[in-house]
N, C-alpha and C positions, 0 to 999 in steps of 0.2 A: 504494500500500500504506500503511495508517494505519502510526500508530507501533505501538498496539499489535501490531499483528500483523505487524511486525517484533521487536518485544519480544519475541513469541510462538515465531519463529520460531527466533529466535538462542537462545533457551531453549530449547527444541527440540532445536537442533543440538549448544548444550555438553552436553546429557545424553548425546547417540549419543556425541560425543568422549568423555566419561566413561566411557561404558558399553565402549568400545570398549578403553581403556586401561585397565579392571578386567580386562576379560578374560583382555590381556595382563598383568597384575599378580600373575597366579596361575597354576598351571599343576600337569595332576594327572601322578605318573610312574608307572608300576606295576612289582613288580618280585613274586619270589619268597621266602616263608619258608621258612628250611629249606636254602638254599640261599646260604651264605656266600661274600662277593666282596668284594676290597679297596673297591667305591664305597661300601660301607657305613658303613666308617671316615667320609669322608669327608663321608656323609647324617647322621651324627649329630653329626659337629663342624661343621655349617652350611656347609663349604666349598660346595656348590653354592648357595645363596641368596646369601651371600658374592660368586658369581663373576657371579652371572646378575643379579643385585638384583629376583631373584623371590620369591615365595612360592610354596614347594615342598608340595603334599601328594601324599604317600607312600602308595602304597596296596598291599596284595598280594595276589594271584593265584592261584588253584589250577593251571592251565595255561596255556599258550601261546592255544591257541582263544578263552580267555576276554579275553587282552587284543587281543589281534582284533578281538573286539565290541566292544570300549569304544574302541580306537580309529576303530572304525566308526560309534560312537554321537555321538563326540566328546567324550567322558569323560574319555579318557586319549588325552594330546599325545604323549608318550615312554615305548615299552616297553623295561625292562632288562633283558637276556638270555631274548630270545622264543625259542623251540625254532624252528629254521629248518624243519621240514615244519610247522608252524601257520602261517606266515608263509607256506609256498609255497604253502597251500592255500587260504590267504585273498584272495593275488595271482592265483592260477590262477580265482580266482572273478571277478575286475575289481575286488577292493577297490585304490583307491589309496592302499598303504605302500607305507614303502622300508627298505631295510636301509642305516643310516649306520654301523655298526663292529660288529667283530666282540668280542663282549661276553664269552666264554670257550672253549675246547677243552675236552672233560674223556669222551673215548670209555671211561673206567673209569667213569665214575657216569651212565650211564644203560644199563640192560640190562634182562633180563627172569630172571625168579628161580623155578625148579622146582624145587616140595614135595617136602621132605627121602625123606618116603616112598615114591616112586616112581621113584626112582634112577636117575633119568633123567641120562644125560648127552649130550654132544658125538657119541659112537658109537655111543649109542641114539635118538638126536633122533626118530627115525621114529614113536618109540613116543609121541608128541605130537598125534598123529592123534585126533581124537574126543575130544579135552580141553577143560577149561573156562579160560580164560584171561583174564586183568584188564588191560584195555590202556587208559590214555586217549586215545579216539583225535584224529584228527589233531595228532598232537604227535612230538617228535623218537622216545619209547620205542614208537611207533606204525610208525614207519617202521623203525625198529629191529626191532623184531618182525616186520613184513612180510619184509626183508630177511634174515632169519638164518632162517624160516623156507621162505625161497625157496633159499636156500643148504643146506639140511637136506634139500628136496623133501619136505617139510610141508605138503597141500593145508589151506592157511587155510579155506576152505569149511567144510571137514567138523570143526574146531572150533566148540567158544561161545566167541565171544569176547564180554567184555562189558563195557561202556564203563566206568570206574571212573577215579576221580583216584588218583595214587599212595598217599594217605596211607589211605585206602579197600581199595583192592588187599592194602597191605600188613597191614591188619588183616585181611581174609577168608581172606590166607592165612594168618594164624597159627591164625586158626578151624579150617583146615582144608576151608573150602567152594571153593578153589580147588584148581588143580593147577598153575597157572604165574600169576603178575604182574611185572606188566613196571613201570618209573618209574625214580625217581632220587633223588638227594640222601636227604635224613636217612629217607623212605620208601624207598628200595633198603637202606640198608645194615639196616632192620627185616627187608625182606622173604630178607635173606640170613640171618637166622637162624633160618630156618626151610627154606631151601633151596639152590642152586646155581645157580652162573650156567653156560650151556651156551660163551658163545665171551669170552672177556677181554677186555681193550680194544686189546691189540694185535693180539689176533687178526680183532677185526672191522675195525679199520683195514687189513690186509693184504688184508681183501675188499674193499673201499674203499667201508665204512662207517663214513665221519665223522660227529662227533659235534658239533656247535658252536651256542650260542646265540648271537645279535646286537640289536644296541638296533635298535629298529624306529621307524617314527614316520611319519605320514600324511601325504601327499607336501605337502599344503597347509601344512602345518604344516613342514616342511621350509622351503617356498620363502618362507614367512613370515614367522618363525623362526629363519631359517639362522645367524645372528650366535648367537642364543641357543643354540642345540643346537650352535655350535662349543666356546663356552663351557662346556657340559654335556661334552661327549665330551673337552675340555681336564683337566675335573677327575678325569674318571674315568681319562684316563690316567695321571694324577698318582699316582692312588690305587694302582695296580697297579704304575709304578714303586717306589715306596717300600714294597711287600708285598714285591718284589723282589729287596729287600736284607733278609734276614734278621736284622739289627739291630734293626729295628723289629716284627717281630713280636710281641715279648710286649708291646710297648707297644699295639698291634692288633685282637689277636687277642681279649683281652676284649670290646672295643668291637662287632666284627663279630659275636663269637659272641652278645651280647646282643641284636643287632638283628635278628637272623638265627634269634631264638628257640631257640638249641642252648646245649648243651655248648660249654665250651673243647674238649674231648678230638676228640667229634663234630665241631667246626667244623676242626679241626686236620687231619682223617683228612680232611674231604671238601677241603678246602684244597688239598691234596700231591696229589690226583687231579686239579688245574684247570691251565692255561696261558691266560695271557694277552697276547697277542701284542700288541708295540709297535704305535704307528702307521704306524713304517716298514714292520713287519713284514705290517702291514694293508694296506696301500696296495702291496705285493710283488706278484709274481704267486703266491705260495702264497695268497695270500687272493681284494682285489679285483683282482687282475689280471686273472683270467678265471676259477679256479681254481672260487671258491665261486658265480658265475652259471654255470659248467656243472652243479655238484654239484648246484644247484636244480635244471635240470633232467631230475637224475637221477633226484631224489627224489620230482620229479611225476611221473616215467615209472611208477615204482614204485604210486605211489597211482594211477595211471591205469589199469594194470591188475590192483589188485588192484581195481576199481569203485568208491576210495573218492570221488575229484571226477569227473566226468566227461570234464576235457580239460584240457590243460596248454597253457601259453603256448608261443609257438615259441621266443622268449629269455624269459631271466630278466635279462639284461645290463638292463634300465631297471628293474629292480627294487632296483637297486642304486645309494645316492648319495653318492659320495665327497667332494661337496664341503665338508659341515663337516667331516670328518675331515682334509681337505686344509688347510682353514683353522684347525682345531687345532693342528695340526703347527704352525703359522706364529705359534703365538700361544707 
């Protein structure tokens, strides 16, 4: 081999090492507007670049389905608070993600919301038959609505339902061109002033319809990663302790409600509707113990026969990876 084309080579090679360590140099996360959570504090004071020595870009979301595909494209490494049916729907198809923590509870802020004028309630539900309805689907207020209309004995069939983001939904119902939408955050509490929710948040938890988003993240990226995303999952629990202690909130609560595109007031109302479960409390069996890989495959069973995926996984147990949460804890 000449020199030169050893010159050639090893030039050659530092660029792949360059190019290789840019890649990892940056990193995209996707989360929701609208949708206020103590890691926000935290995205805006740098603690995550701080802890990762990454370059963070931040990007947001209309749904769960959509960060799906970006983690399917390779767009997006880390999704914050993906609606767990977009996630089972994505898995139940052969996407390789995984659910590393559990990112909030909040069964009051995702429902479905009936037009003030048709006075529809809980003991008229039947009367929902042949309606027009605003669901985004494959998403948590999707499975939501399959499940509270299965509980109603509501044939889905013989509605329109029609696919709309919540922020969508919630304008067409103020137009009046709906007669139910379904969604959450700063879009439900619009869509509630103009109509009624049929079952509350404890009432659908008693039918054991949970409600919980989780950071999701593409299993390659996981086992790539893993140091990095314990680091990520480190700071966001940081963040929810200190939301925790009520002390810190007005120092907070600006910061989140700014980044979160809301109101103080807004960001405050959907705030006291969320729980955020410790790491310990993650790692229990109320969570990853077995709790939320059964609930997945509850929620497939659900989509499975209303014909929304065609076939559910036999577990969901590998859909789930606890080790950087295990090694968060440790840090």
């Amino acid at each position: 081999m000449t020199f030169k084309r050893t010159l050639t080579s090893a030039i050659a090679a530092t660029a792949m090492m360059a190019g290789a360590q840019a890649a990892q140099a940056e990193i995209t996360v996707a989360y929701f507007l609208e949708w206020p959570m103590p890691f926000q504090y935290a995205k805006q004071m740098g603690t995550y670049e701080e802890a990762l020595g990454t370059k963070i870009n931040w990007v947001s979301f209309d749904t769960g389905t959509a960060m799906s595909a970006a983690m399917a494209s390779g767009d997006v490494q880390i999704s914050v608070s993906q609606g767990v049916p977009p996630f089972v729907v994505a898995a139940s198809a052969g996407q390789d993600i995984q659910i590393v923590d559990v990112a909030v509870s909040y069964s009051d802020n995702d429902n479905c919301v009936v037009a003030s004028g048709l006075e529809i309630d809980k003991d008229s539900a039947g009367e929902l038959a042949g309606k027009k309805v605003a669901v985004p689907l494959g998403t948590a207020a999707h499975y939501g609505f399959l499940s509270q209309m299965k509980h109603f004995g509501v044939d889905v069939a013989s509605m329109e339902v029609v696919d709309m983001a919540p922020a969508e939904g919630a304008a067409a119902l103020a137009q009046g061109s709906l007669d139910m939408a379904c969604g959450w955050g700063g879009a439900l509490r619009r869509m509630t002033e103009h109509g009624n929710v049929l079952l509350t948040g404890a009432e659908k938890e008693e039918l054991g319809i949970l409600v919980f988003d989780a950071t999701t993240a593409p299993a390659s990226f996981i086992a790539e990663e893993g140091d990095m995303l314990a680091k990520f999952l480190k700071v966001t629990a940081d963040a929810n302790a200190m939301w925790a202690d009520e002390a810190n909130h007005a120092k907070m609560l600006p910061v989140i409600a700014k980044d979160a595109g809301m109101d103080e007031e807004g960001t405050a109302s959907t705030l006291a509707t969320f729980k955020f479960p410790t790491i310990d409390e993650q790692l229990g069996d109320a969570w990853f113990g077995g709790t939320a890989q059964s609930f997945m495959g509850g929620v497939a069973g659900v989509f499975v026969d209303a014909g929304s995926i065609p076939s559910a996984l036999d577990s969901y147990d590998g859909a789930v990876n606890t080790g950087p949460l295990e090694a968060a804890k440790g840090m």
